[in-house]
C-alpha positions in Angstrom: 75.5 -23.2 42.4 73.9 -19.7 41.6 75.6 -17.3 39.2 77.3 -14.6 40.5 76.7 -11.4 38.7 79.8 -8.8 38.8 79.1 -6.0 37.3 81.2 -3.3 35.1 81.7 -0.1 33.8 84.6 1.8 31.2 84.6 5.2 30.3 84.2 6.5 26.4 87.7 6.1 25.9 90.4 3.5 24.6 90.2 0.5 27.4 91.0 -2.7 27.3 87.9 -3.0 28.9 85.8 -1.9 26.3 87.5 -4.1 23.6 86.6 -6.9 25.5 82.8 -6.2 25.7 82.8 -5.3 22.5 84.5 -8.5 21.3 82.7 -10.6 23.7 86.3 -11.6 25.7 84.6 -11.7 29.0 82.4 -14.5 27.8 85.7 -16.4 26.8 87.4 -16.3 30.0 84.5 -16.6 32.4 83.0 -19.5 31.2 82.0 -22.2 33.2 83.8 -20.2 36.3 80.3 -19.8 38.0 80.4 -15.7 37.0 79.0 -13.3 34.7 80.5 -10.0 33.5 77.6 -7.6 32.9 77.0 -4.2 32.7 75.9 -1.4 34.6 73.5 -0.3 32.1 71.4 -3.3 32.6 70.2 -1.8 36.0 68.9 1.2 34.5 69.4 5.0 35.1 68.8 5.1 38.8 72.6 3.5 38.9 74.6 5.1 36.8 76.0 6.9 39.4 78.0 4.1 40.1 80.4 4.8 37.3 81.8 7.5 39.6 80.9 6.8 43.4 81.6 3.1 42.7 79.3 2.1 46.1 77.5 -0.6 43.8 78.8 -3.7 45.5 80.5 -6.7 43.0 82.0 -4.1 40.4 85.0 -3.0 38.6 86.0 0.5 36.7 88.1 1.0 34.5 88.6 4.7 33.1 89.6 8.2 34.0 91.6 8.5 37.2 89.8 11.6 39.0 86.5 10.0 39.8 87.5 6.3 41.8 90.5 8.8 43.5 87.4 11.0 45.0 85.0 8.4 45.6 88.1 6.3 47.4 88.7 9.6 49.3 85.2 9.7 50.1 85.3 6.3 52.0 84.1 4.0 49.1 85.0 0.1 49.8 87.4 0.0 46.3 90.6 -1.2 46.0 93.1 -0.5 43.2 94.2 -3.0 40.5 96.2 -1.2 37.9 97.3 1.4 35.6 97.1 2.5 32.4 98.6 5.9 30.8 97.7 6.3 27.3 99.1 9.8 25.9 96.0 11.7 24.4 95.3 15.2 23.2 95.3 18.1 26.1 94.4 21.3 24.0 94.3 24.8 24.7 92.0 26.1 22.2 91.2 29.4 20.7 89.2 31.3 18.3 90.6 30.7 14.9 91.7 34.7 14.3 92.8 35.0 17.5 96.2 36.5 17.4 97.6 34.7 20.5 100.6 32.4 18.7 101.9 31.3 21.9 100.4 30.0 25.4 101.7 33.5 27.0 100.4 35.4 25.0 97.0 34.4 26.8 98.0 36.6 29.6 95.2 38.6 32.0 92.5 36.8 29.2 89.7 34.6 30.4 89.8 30.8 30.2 86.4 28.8 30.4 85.8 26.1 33.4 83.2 23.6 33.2 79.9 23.8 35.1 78.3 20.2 35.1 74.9 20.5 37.5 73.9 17.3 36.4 77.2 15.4 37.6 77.9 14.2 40.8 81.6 14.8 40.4 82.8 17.4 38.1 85.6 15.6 36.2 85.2 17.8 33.3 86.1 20.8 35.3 89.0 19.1 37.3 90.2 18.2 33.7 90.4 22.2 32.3 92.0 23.6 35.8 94.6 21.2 35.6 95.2 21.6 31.5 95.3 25.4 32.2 97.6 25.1 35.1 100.1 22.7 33.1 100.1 24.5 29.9 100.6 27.8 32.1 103.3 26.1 34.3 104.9 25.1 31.1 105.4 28.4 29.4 106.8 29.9 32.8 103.5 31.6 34.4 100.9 30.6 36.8 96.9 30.3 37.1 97.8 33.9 38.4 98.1 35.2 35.0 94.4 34.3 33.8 91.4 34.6 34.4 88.7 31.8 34.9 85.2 32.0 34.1 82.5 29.4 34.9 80.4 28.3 31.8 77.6 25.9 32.5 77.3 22.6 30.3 73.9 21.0 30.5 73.8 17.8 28.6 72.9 15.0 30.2 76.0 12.8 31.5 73.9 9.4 30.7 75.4 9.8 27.0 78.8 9.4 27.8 78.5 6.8 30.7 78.8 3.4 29.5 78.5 4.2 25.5 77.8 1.7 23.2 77.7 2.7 19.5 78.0 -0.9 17.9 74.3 -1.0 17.8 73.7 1.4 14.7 72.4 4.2 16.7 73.2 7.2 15.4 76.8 9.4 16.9 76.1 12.6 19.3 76.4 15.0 16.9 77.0 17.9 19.8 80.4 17.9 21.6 80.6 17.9 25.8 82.0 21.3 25.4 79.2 22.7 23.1 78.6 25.5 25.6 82.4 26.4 26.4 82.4 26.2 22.5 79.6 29.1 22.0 81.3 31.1 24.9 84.1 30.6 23.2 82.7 31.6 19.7 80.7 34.9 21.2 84.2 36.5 23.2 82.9 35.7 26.2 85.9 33.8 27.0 89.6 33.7 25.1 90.3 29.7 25.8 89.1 26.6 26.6 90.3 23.0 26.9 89.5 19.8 25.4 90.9 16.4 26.2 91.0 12.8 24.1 89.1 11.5 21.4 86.1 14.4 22.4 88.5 16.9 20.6 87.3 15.1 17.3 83.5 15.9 17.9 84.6 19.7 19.4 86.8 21.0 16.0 83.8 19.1 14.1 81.5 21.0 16.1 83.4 24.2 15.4 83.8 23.9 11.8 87.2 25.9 11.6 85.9 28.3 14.2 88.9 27.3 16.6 92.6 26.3 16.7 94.3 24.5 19.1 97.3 26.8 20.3 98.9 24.1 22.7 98.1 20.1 23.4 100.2 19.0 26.4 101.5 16.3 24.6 103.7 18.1 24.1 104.8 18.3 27.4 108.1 17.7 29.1 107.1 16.0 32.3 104.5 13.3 32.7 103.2 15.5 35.7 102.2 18.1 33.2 100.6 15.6 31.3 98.9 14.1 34.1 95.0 15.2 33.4 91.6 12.9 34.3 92.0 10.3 32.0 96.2 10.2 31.8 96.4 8.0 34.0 93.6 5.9 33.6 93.0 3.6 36.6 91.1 0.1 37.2 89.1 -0.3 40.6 87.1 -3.0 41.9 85.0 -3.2 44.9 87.3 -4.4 48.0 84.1 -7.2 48.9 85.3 -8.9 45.7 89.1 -9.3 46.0 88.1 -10.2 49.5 85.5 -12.9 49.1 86.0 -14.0 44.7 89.6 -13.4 44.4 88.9 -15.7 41.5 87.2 -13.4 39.5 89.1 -10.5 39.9 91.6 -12.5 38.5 90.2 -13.5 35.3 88.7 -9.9 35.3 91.8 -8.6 34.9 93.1 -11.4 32.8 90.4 -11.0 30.4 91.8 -7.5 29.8 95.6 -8.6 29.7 94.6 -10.8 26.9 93.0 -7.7 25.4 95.3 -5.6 25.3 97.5 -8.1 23.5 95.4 -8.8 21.1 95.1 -5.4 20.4 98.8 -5.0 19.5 98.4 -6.9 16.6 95.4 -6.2 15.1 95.1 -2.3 15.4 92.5 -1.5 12.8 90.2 -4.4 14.6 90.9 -2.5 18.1 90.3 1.4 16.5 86.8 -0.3 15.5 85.7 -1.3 19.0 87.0 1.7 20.6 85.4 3.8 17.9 82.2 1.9 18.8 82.6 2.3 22.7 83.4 6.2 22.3 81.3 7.0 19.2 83.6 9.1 17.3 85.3 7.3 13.8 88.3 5.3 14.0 90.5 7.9 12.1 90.1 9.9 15.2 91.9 7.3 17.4 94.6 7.3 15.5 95.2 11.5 15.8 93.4 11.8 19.5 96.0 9.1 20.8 99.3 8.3 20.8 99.8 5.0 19.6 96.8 3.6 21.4 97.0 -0.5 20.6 100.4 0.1 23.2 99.1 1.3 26.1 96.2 -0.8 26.8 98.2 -3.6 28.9 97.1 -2.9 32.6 100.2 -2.4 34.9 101.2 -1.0 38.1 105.1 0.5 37.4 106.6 3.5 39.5 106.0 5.7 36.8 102.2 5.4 36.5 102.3 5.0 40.5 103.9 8.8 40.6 101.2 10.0 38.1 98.5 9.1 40.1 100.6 10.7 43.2 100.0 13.9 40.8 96.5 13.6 40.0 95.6 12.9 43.7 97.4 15.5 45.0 96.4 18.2 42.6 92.8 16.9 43.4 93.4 17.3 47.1 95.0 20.6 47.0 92.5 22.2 44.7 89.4 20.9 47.1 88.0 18.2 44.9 88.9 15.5 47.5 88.9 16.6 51.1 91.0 13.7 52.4 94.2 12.5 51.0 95.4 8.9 51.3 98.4 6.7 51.1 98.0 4.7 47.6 99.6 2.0 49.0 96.6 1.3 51.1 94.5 1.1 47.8 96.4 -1.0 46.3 95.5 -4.6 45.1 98.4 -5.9 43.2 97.5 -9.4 43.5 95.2 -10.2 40.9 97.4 -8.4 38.4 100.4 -10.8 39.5 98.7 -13.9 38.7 97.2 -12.9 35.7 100.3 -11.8 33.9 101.6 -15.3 35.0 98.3 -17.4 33.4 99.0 -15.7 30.2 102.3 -16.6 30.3 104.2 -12.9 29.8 106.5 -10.6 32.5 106.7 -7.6 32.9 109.4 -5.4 30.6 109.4 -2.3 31.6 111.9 -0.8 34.7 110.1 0.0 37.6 107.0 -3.0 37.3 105.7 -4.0 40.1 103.1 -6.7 39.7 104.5 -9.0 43.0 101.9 -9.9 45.9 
């Protein structure tokens, strides 16, 4: 019998996923099974676009929430497997001598939103409207009280789809908010935001030029930490739980073990994720919260009412134009009898990992 390739694709950020390539896991658990975990990159440029529209047939995501939640909404054949929420920096930033000591004290200034030509969905910019709105929202005020100004970015998104730093090539030296940066730098805006490990290439960038004046962290409510990559969801295309149920299975076993593994070996972990998002390994530890925790992919009400956030934030602010009943997404399956091949259960209140 023929192989079947599935294909795959993580964002630049802590995954289980990502571990596993790096580590070679995949190999491990679909051997002999007839499959083969491969990835994205191996078709070349002309599908890259996958990593957000997701119509590439025989694939799984696994990575910031705001992109498979628009291409679902746009009628792409995914279903949704599980969820991770993995508390990382969301900072308001300013110019190192600017006075402002408090988040209101940014009243009637300017705040910078991300202009991405060269994306197909603007995550980036989805990611600083709802950081400003949570941070404002949190100190009592509204998106009323400043004022946003577009700044164009115009890198090219192929660097941060799909990294892979493990090969000796050299670390982007220039941040994904280099141009918010300069506005920043030049008063042509007061603020701008930066999320996860990227913060570590930004204040590098800036060389003491900035400060962050809030990271939502800090936060009361997981709602106002809700932000593209918190939560962080796994998708797969629906013809694949339909038709190789099998696979998505050890797919998503082969990240269970993962993110295991990863609990007890955390300097092993910050390596491969350092290598996947090519920043150091010093910077996982202060860009996430206790990282080697929150890998384990699960489906709990808690990260279920997160993604209600982040969908209907998305929805109300015109980034998707349909909204959608999770439950229809949802795959919960796979998960189920993974967790029971590895032999754990869940432990958290609110799991729900059933069929």
């Amino acid at each position: 019998m023929a192989t079947k390739i599935i294909w795959y694709t993580r964002c630049p950020v802590p995954t289980a996923a990502g571990i596993a390539y790096q580590r070679r896991t995949f190999r491990e658990l679909f051997a002999g099974s007839g499959y083969e975990v491969r990835n994205i990159k191996e078709l070349g440029a002309g599908q890259l676009n996958t990593h957000f529209h997701h119509e590439l047939d025989a694939s799984f995501r696994e990575g910031g929430g705001s992109p498979p939640i628009w291409a679902y909404a746009k009628g792409a054949p995914t279903r949704l497997l599980a969820i991770t929420f993995m508390e990382e920096v969301l900072g308001i930033y300013v110019r190192a001598d600017d006075p402002a000591a408090s988040v209101t004290d940014l009243a009637g200034r300017r705040a910078a939103l991300p202009v991405w030509p060269k994306l197909i969905f603007n995550f980036f910019r989805f990611a600083a409207e709802k950081g400003f709105h949570s941070a404002l929202r949190v100190h009592g005020m509204s998106d009323r009280d400043m004022k946003f100004v577009d700044v164009a970015e115009t890198d090219d998104p192929a660097e941060f789809i799909n990294p892979d730093f493990a090969d000796g090539r050299p670390r982007v030296t220039r941040s994904y908010y280099h141009e918010q940066l300069e506005a920043l730098r030049a008063g042509k805006v007061d603020a701008i935001f930066g999320k996860g490990g990227e913060t570590a290439a930004l204040e590098r960038e800036a060389g003491g030029a900035i400060r962050r004046l809030y990271d939502l962290r800090d936060a009361p409510t997981m709602a106002d930490r809700v932000n593209n990559s918190t939560p962080r969801l796994l998708t797969v295309s629906e013809s694949l739980v339909e038709q190789h149920p099998e696979a998505v299975t050890r797919y998503v076993q082969t990240l269970v073990r993962t993110a295991i593994w990863a609990r007890t070996h955390e300097a092993e972990a910050a390596q491969a994720v350092a290598a996947e998002a090519g920043i150091e390994p010093a910077d996982i530890r202060t860009c996430f919260s206790n990282f080697t925790a929150k890998l384990l992919p699960e489906l709990n009400d808690d990260f279920l009412a997160a993604l209600e956030v982040m969908k209907d934030f998305l929805h109300r602010r015109g980034y998707i134009a349909r909204n959608f009943d999770v439950a229809d997404w949802l795959a919960p399956a796979p998960l189920a009898e993974a967790y029971a091949r590895e032999g754990i259960s869940p432990t958290r209140p609110g799991v729900q990992i059933s069929a």
